[in-house]
C-alpha positions as CSV (number, residue, x, y, z in Angstrom):
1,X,67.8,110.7,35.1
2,X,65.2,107.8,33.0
3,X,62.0,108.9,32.3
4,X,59.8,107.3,34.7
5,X,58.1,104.1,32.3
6,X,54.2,104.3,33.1
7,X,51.8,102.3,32.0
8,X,48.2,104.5,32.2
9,X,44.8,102.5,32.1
10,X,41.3,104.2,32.3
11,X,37.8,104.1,31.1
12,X,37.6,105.3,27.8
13,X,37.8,108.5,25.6
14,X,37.0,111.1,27.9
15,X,39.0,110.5,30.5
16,X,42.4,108.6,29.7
17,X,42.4,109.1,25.6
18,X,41.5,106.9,22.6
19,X,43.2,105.2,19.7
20,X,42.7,107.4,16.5
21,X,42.0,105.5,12.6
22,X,45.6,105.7,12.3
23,X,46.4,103.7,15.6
24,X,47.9,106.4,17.4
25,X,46.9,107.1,20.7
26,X,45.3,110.6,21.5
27,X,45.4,111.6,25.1
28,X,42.6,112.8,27.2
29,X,42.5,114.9,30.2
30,X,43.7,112.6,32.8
31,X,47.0,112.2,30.7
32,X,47.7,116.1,30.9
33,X,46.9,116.3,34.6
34,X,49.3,113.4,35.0
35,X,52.0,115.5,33.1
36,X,51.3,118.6,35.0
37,X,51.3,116.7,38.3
38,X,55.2,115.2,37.0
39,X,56.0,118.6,35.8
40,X,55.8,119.8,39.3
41,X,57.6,117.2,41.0
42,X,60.5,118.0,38.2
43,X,59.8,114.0,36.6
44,X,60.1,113.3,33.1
45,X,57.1,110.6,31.8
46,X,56.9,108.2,29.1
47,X,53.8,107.3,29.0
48,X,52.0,104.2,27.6
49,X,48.5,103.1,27.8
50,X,46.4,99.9,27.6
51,X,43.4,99.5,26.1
52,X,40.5,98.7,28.5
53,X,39.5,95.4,26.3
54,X,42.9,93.9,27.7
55,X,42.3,94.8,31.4
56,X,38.0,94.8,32.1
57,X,37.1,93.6,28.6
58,X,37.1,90.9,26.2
59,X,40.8,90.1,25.8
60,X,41.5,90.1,29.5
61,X,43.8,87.6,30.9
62,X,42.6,85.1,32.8
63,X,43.5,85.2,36.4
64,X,43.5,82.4,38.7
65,X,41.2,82.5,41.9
66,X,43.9,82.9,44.5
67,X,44.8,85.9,43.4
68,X,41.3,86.9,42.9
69,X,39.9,86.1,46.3
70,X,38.8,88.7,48.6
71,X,39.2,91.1,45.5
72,X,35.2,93.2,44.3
73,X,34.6,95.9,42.3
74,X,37.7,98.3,41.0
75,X,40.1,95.4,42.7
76,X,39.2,93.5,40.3
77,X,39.9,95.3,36.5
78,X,42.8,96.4,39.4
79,X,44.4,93.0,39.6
80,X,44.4,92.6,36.0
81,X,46.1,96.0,35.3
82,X,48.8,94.9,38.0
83,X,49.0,91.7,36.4
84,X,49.0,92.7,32.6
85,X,51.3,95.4,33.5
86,X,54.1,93.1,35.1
87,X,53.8,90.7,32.3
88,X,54.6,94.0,30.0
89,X,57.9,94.8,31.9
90,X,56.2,97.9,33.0
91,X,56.9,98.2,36.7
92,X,54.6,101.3,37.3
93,X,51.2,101.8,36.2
94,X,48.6,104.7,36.8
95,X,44.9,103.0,37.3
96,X,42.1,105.7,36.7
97,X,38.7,105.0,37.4
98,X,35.5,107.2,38.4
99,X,33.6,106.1,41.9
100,X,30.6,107.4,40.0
101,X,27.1,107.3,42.2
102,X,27.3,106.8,46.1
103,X,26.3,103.6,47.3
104,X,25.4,103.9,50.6
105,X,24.1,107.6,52.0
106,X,23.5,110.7,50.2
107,X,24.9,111.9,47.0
108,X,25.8,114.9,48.1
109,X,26.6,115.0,52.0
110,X,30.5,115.5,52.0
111,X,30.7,112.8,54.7
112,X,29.2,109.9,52.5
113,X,31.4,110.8,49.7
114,X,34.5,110.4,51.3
115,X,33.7,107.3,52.7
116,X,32.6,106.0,49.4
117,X,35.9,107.0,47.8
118,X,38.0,105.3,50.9
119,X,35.8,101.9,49.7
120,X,36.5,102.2,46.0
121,X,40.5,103.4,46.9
122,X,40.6,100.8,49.0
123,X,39.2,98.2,46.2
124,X,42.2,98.8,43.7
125,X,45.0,99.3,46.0
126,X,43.9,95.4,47.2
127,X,43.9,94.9,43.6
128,X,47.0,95.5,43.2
129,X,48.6,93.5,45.3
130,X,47.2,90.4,43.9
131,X,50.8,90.7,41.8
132,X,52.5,90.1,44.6
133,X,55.5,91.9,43.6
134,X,57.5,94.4,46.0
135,X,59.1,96.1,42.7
136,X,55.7,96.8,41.4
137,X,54.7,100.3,41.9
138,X,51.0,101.1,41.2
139,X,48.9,104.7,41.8
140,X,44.8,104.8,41.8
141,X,43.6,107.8,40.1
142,X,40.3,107.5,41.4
143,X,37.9,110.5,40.2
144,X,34.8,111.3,42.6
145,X,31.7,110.8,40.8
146,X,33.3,111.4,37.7
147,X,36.4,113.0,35.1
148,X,33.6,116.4,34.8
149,X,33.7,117.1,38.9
150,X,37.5,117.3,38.3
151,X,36.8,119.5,35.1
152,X,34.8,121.9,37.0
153,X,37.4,122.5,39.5
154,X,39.1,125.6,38.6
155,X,37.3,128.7,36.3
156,X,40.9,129.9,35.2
157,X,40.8,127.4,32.9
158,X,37.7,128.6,31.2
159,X,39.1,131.9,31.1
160,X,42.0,130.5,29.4
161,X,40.0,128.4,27.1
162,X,37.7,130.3,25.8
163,X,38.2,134.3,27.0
164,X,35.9,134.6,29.8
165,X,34.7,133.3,33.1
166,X,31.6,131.2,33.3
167,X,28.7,133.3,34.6
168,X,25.8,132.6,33.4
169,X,26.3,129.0,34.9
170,X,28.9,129.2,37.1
171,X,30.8,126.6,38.1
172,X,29.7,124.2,41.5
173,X,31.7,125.3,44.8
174,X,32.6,122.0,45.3
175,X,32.9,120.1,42.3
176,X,33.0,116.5,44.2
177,X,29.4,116.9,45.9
178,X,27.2,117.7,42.9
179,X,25.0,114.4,42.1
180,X,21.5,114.6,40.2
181,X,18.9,111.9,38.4
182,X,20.8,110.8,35.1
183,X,16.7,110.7,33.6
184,X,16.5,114.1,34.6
185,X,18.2,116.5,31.9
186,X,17.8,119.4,34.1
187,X,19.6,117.7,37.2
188,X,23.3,118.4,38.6
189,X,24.4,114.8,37.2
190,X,28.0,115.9,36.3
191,X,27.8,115.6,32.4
192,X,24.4,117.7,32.5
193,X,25.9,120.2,34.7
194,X,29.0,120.9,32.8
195,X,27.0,120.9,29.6
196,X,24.9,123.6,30.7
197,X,28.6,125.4,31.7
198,X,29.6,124.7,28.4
199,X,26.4,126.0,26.6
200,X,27.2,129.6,27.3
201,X,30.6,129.1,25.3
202,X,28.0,127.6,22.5
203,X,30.2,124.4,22.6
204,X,29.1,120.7,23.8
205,X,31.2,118.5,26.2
206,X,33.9,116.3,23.8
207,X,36.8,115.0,24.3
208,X,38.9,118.0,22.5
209,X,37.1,120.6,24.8
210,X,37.6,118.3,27.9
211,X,41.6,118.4,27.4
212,X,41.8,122.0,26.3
213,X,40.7,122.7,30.1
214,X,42.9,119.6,31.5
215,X,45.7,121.6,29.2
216,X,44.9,124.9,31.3
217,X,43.6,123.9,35.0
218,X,46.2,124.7,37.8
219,X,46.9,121.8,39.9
220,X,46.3,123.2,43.2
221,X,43.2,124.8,42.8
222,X,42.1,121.2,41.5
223,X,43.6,120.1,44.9
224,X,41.7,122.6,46.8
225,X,38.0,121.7,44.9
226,X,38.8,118.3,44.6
227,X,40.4,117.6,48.0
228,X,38.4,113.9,48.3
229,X,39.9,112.6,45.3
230,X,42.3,114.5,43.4
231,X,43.8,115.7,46.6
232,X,44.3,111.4,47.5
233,X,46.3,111.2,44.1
234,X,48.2,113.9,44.2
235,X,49.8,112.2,47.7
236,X,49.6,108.7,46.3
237,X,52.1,110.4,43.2
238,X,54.6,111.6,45.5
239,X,54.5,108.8,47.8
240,X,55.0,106.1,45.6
241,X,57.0,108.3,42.5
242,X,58.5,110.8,44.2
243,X,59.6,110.0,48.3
């Protein structure tokens, strides 16, 4: 059987990777959870990326407003994946993007989450379409809040990472609710929080540390924290790679 040819987009270093001063691309975290997630369904990846400059940047295409209209937020860097992609001869692409704060409700009431994420899944799978191509096959990888709440998911990885389970800061029960000021150091905004998880390591969030627990997180205990978001993708795989 082919590898399965995927074209990966995302938000920068932290989550989907970065290209190093030698122009190769390093992975992040969101590229080893999509290898886990195709390990289990038993498919082989070949994975390639764009950068974001081509898709919400600079050297985006320009898109004409038919296939624009109705299209807001995510749709919209959506569209231009779907678009880019096609034009690439890549027929299956991985969008990743955060939801980041809630809009509308509270930050942390489980209820307003999930209706946030249905808004912002709801933006890039319209965006996708705007390709209007049946053979195109696109997934939204769609973190809530942010790549830490999915980092936070599953202490095994710590263990695995760096010899013991964090205790001194444990990690959130639910990784998707936690929400705090972003002026407030102190908060439960998700890079403060797993700062202070990392701090008891003596090690800062990078991008190197962030992988090393992508590398070692089991996928369905991410699916049982992360049951808003991660839980979404890991159907939206199977449906459109695997059934």
């Amino acid at each position: 059987m082919k590898p399965l040819r995927l074209l990966v987009y995302g938000e920068g270093p932290t989550d989907y990777g970065w290209i190093s001063p030698t122009g190769e691309w390093k992975a992040g975290p969101v590229i080893f959870l999509l290898q886990k997630c195709a390990k289990e369904f038993e498919i082989e990846l070949e994975i390639h990326y764009v950068a974001k400059s081509e898709i919400d940047g600079a050297k985006r295409i320009k898109l004409g407003a038919r296939r624009l209209r109705g299209l807001s937020g995510k749709g919209i860097p959506a569209a231009h994946f779907a678009v880019y992609a096609l034009e690439h001869d890549y027929l299956c692409g991985v969008f990743y993007c955060d939801t980041d704060k809630v809009m509308e409700g509270k930050n942390t009431r489980e209820s307003d989450c999930r209706k946030h994420f249905r808004k912002i899944h709801a933006e890039v799978i319209a965006g996708f379409s705007a390709v209007e191509n049946s053979s195109w096959k696109g997934v939204a990888m769609i973190a809530m809040k942010m790549i830490e709440c999915w980092l936070m998911a599953d202490a095994s990885a710590y263990r695995k990472s760096f010899g013991k389970l964090p205790d001194q800061c444990p990690l959130p029960s639910k990784p998707e609710l936690i929400w705090g000021e972003k002026s407030d150091g102190g908060s439960d905004y998700p890079k403060y929080y797993i700062g202070r998880v990392l701090q008891q390591y003596h090690l800062e969030p990078d991008r190197d540390i962030f992988n090393e627990i992508a590398e070692n997180m089991i996928l369905s205990v991410l699916r049982e924290k992360c049951p808003i978001s991660f839980g979404q993708f890991w159907e939206d795989f199977q449906k459109t790679f695997v059934n």
